[in-house]
C-alpha positions, 0 to 999 in steps of 0.5 A: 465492471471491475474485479474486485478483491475480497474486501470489495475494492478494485485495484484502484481504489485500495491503492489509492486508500493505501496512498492516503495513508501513506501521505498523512503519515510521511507526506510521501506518495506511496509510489515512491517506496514501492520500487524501492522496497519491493524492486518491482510492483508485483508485490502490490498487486498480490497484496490486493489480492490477498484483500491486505488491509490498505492501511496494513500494506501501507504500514508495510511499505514504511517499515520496509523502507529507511524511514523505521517503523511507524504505527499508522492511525 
């Protein structure tokens, strides 16, 4: 079995959530800013671990790239 994080998610599962967000809003893959806005993917996996919301780290990617600030439904 996997581990899963306080919300009950594998790592797999709440990256795909949080990709899914990311694509109704922009239609990009969330992948394509999290090199760019972090640099690296360590930032991904810490924010799983600290059961952030998908919904909220896909938010968070947004705003931390060039797109501006978007407010995700």
């Amino acid at each position: 079995m996997s581990e899963v994080n306080e919300d009950g998610y594998t790592f797999v599962e709440w990256l795909s959530l949080a990709d899914v967000a990311v694509e109704r809003e922009c239609k990009f893959a969330l992948g394509d800013f999290i090199v760019f806005a972090l640099g690296d993917d360590d930032g991904v996996e810490q924010a799983w671990l600290n059961s952030v919301k998908p919904k909220d780290y896909a938010i968070m990617m947004l705003e931390e790239s060039t797109f501006g600030e978007f407010h995700l439904r």
